[in-house]
N, C-alpha and C positions, 0 to 999 in steps of 0.2 A: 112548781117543778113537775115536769110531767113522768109520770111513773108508766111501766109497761102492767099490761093486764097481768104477765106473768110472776112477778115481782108484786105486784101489788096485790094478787092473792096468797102469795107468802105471808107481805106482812099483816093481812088479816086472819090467817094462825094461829099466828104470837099472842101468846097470853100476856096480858098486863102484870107490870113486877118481873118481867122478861130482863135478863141482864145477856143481852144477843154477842155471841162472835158469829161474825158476817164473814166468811172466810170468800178469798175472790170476789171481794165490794166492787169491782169498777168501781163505778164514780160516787158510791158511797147514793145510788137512789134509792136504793132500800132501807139504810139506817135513817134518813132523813125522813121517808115517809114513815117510819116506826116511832120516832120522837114524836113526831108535830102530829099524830096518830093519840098517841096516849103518853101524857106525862111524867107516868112511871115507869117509862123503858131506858134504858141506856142501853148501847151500844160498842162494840167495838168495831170496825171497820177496817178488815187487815187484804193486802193483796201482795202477791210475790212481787210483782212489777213495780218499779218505781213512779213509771209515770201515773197509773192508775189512782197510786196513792194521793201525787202533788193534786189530779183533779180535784181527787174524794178532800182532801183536806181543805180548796176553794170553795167548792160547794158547801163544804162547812160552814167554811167562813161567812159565805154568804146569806145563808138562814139563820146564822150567830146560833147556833150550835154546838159549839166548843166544851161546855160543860156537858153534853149529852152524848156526845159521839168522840171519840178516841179512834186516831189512827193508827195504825203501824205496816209496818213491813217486814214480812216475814213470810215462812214456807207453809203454808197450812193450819195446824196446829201448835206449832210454834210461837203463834202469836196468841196462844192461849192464858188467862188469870182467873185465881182459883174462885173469882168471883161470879164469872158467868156461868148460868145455868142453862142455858140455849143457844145450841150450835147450828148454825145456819149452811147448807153449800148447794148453791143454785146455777145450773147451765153448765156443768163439768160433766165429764162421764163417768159410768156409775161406777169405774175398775180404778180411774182414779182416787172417787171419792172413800175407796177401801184402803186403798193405798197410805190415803192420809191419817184413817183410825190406825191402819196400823202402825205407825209411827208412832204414835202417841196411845195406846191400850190403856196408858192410866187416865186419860180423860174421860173414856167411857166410863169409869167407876166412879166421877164427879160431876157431870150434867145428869139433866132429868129429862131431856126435850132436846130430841135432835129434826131436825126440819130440811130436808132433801128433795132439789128437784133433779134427779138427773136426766141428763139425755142419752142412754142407752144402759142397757144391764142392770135393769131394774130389781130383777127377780136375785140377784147374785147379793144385792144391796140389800134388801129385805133378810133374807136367808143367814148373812154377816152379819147383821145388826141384831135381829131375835137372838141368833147363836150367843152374842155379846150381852145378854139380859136385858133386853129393850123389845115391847112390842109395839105392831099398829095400832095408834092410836084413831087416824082418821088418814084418809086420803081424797086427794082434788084433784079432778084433771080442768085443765084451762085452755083456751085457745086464745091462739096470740097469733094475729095474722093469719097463715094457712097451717101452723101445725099448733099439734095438740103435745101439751106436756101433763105428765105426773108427779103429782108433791105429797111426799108422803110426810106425815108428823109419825113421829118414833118416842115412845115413852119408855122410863124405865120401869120394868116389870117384866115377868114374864107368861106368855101363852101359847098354845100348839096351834100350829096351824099344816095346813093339808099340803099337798102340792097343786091342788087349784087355789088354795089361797095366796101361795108363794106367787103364782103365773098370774093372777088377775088380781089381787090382791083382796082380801079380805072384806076390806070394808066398801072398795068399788062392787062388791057383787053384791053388798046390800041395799047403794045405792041404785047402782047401773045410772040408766036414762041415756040420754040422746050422745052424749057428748064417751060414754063408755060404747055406745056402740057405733060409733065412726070411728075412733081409734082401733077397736079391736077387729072392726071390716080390714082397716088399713093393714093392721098387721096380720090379717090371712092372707090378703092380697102379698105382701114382701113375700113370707114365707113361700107361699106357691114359686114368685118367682124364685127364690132360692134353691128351690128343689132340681128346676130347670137347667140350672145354670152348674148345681154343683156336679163335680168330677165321680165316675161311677165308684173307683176307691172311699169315696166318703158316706160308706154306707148306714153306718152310727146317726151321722148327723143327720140325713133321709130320712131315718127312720125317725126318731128325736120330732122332727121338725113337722114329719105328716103326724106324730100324734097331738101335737099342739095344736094343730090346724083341727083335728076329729074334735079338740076340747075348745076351739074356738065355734065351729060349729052348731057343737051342741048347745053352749052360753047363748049363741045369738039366735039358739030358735032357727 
């Protein structure tokens, strides 16, 4: 079963003795490639949509995976037991992905390992999550076709971090290398154009937005 680069740097994150909610499975490629990965993970594989789910539960079927992976259907955290201790949400946005802690605030006081990729509002995500007793543990950026995503790992614990660790995250500024600095070209490029484009009443966000660029700048040398 062919997995995506972006997914399949998720599931090599996951620590062994991982009990995953895979929240938004689609078709359940992620918990498959985390069983047949390492033999002591299970899974649960939950999606709001029901057809998502009939796939993920085929695909099941079809690697006889049954005893490893658990479907359901439900609204986010909803399809949470008090067994897993790693929560997975990958390809959502990041306002959403807050959305869904908030619904549920008592989960965060019973996982150890949250594992997020989102695709926008990254820093909002980071900022929620610390606030909530969880720091950076590690972050990947990956490339999957022509764009580049961020997957942060989120432990429980806690640690201070800066407002440039919030914006570029902590741990990418110790790795950096090729792939942080084509992201963050990218994202000076948007922001200029934003600046262009926004109405002269929005002079907060101008301003906001040229100091991020002065702090992307500086990063890239």
């Amino acid at each position: 079963m062919k997995i995506n680069d972006r997914l399949k740097k998720i599931g090599d994150l996951v620590e062994s003795n991982s009990f995953c909610l895979d929240i938004g499975c689609d078709h359940a490629f992620l918990d498959i490639y985390l069983v047949k990965k390492n033999k002591n993970i299970k899974a649960i594989a939950s999606d709001v949509a029901i057809g998502p789910v009939e796939i993920a539960k085929q695909n099941i079927k079809k690697e006889r995976l049954e005893d490893k992976i658990e479907v359901r259907l439900g609204n986010g955290l909803d399809t949470y037991s008090d067994e897993v201790n790693t929560v997975i949400i990958s390809g959502m946005g990041g306002r959403n992905m807050i959305g869904i802690f908030k619904r549920h605030l008592e989960v965060l006081k019973k996982v150890d390992t949250i594992i997020l990729s989102p695709n926008n509002y990254q820093i909002d995500v980071k900022r929620f999550l610390v606030k909530s007793g969880f720091y950076i543990a590690n972050e990947e950026f990956v490339k999957d076709k022509k764009f580049i995503y961020q997957i942060i790992v989120f432990k429980k614990g806690k640690r201070k971090y800066t407002k440039k660790d919030f914006f570029f995250g902590p741990v990418f500024l110790e790795k950096k290398g090729n792939l942080f600095e084509e992201y963050y070209k990218k994202e000076m490029i948007s922001r200029k154009i934003l600046i262009d484009i926004l109405p002269k009443n929005y002079w907060l966000k101008k301003y906001i937005t040229k100091q991020e660029i002065k702090m992307i700048e500086k990063e890239l040398g």
